[in-house]
C-alpha positions in Angstrom: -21.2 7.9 4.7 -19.1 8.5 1.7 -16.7 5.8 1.4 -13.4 4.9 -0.9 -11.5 2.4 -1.4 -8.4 1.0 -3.7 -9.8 -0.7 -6.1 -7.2 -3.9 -6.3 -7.1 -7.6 -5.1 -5.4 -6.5 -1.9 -8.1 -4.6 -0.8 -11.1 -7.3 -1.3 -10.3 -8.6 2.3 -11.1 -5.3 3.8 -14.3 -4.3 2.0 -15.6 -7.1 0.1 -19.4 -7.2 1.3 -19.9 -3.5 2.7 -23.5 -2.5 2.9 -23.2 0.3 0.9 -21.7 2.6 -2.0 -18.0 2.5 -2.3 -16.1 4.3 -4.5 -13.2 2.5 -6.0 -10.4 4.1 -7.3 -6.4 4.5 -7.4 -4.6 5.7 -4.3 -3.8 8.3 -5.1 -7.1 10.3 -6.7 -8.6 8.2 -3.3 -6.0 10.7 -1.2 -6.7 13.6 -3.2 -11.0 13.2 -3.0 -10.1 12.3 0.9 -8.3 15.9 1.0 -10.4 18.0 -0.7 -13.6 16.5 1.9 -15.4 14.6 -1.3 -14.9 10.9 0.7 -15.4 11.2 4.6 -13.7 7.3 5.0 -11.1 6.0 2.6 -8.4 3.2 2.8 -5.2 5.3 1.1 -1.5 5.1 1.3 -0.6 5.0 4.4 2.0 8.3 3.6 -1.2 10.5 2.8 -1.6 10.5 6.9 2.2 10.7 7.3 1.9 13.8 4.7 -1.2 15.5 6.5 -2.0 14.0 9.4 -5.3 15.4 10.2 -7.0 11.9 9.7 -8.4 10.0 12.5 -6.7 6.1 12.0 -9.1 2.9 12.5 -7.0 1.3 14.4 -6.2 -2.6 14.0 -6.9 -2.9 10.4 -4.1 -1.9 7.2 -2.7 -3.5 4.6 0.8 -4.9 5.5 3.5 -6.7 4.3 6.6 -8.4 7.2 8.7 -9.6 4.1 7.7 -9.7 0.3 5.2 -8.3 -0.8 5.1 -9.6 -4.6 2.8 -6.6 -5.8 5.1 -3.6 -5.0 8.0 -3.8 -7.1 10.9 -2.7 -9.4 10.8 -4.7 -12.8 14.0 -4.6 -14.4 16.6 -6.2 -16.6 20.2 -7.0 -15.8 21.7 -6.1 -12.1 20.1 -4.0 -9.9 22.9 -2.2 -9.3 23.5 -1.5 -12.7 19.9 0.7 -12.8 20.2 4.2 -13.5 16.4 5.3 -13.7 13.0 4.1 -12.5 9.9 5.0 -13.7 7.2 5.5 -11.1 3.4 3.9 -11.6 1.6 7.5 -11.5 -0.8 5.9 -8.9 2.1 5.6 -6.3 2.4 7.5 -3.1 3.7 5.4 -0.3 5.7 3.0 -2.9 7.0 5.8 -4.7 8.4 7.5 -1.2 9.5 4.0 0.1 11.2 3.2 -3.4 13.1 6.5 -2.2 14.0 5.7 1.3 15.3 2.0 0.7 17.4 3.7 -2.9 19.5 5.8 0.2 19.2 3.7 2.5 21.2 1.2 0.4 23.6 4.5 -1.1 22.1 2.7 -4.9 22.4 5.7 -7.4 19.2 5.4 -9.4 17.1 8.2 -10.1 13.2 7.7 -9.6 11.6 9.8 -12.1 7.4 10.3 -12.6 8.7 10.4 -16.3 6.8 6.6 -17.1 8.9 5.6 -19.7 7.8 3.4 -23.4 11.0 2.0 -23.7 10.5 -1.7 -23.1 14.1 -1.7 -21.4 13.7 0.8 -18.8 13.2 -0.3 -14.7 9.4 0.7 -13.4 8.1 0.6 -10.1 4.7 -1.4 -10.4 1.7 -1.5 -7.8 -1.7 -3.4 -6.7 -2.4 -5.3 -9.7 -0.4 -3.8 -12.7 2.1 -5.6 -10.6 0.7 -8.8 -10.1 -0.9 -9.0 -13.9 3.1 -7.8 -15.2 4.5 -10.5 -13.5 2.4 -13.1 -14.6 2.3 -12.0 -18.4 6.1 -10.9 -18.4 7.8 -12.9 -15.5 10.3 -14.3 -17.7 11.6 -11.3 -19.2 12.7 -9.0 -16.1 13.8 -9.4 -12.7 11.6 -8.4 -9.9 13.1 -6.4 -6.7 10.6 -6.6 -3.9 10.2 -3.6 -1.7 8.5 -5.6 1.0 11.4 -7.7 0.6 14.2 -5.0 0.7 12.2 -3.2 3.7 12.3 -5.7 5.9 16.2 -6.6 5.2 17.2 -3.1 6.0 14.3 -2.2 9.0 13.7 -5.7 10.5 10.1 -4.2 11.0 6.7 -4.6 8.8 5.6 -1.9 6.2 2.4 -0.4 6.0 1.4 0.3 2.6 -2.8 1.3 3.3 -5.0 2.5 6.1 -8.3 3.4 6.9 -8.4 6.9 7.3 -11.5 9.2 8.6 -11.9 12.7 8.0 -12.3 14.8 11.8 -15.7 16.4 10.8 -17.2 12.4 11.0 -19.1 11.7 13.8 -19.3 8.8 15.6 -15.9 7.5 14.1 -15.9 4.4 16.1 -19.0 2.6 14.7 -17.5 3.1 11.0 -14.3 1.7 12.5 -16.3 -1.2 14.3 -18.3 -1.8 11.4 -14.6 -1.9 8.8 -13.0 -4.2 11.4 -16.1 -7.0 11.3 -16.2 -6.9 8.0 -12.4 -7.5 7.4 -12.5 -10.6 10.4 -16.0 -11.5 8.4 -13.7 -11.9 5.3 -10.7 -13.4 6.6 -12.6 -15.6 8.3 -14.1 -17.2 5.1 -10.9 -16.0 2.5 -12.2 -19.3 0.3 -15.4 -18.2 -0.1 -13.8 -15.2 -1.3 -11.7 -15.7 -3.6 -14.0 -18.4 -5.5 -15.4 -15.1 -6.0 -12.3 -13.5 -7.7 -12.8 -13.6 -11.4 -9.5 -12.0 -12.6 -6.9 -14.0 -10.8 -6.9 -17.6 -10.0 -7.9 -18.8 -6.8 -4.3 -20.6 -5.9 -2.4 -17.4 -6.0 -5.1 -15.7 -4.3 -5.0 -17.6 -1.5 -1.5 -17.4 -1.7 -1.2 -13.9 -1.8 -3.5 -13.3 1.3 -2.1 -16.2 3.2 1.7 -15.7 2.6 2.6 -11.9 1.2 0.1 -9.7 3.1 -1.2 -8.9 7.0 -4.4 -7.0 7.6 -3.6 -6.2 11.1 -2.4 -3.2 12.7 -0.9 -4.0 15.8 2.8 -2.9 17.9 4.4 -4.0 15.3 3.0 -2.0 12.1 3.0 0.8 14.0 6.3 0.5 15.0 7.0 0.0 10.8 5.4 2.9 10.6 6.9 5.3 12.8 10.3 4.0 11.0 8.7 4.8 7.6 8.2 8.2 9.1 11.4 9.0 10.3 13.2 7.6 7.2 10.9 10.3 5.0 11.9 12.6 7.0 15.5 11.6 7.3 15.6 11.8 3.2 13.3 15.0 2.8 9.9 13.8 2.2 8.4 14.8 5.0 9.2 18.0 7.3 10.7 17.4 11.1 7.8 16.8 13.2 6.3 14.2 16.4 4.0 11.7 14.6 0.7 11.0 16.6 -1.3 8.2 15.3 -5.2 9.2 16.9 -6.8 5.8 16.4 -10.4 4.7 17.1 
């Protein structure tokens, strides 16, 4: 079984202790290896399925946010309203498309561009943990705009950021989907055990970042978030006009 993953904090919940190799990457070379039949599991951006929805969907697990999400966001200076441009992080799919969606949603004029920009004053949409390691070495010097935040302002619903996806060709996709969703009640079961294990961030925002900013479930409601997400791509010319079916096992 050839399996990715995304290889930041939020993820260590959902694979920390699988018997096995894993491929860790950035979302989006994950999607592309995923397309292309190199990776026959993978937890990607959740738009990769909304973009080619081929993928079977292990049901009950993603990574989620009902509120702020602290590592998805717009770093700027000044007023929001005042931003012209944003700079996208490269490995962004499902930010980068959500970015768009809330920026018309809202009627704000700012132009998302996959430009990245050097000039220390210029707004950029960080992810995973760029985000989190930006905020903690530059907090003081920008303002942060939260798209978990914004989201649930303007939908009232969860986002979905990541999900499990399985290629159609696996067999058997239950037991890999079994196996993902033990292993992610395993972890959340004993979160303190693992983050005394995380060596790059400290264990009180760790904690606090599993406990307060993400869910790792994928129930009525982040399926209902992301049906919304779906139709709001759509709505702003993302995606093409078309019934989304989410084939879970």
């Amino acid at each position: 079984m050839r399996i990715g993953c995304v290889k930041y904090l939020n993820a260590r919940p959902l694979i920390q202790g699988w018997e096995g190799e894993v491929v860790l990457d950035h979302p989006s070379s994950l999607c592309a290896q995923l397309a292309r039949g190199d990776l026959d599991v993978a937890l990607v951006s959740s738009f990769e399925f909304l973009r080619n929805p081929i993928y079977r969907i292990v049901d009950a697990v993603s990574i989620a946010s009902d509120g702020p999400v602290y590592s998805v966001v717009v770093a700027y200076r000044g007023k929001f309203a005042g931003v012209r441009e944003i700079a996208l992080d490269p490995a962004a799919q499902t930010s980068g498309n959500l970015l768009r969606c809330l920026l018309g949603e809202l009627k704000l004029n700012a132009r998302v561009t996959s430009e990245t920009s050097t000039s220390d004053e210029s707004a950029r949409l960080l992810i995973g943990d760029q985000a989190i390691r930006f905020r903690q070495q530059r907090g003081r010097d920008f303002e942060f705009w939260d798209l978990g935040e914004h989201w649930k302002k303007v939908r009232g619903v969860p986002f979905v950021y990541a999900l499990w996806l399985v290629r159609p060709e696996v067999e058997n996709p239950k037991r890999v989907a079994d196996r993902l969703r033990a292993l992610r009640d395993t972890n959340l079961d004993t979160i303190d055990a693992l983050v005394s294990g995380e060596l790059e961030f400290p264990a009180e925002f760790s904690r606090r970042y599993y406990r307060e900013h993400l869910r790792f479930s994928f129930g009525e409601d982040e399926k209902k978030g992301l049906r919304v997400f779906a139709e709001l791509c759509q709505k702003h010319e993302l995606l093409p006009n078309r019934d989304i079916v989410l084939d879970l096992v």
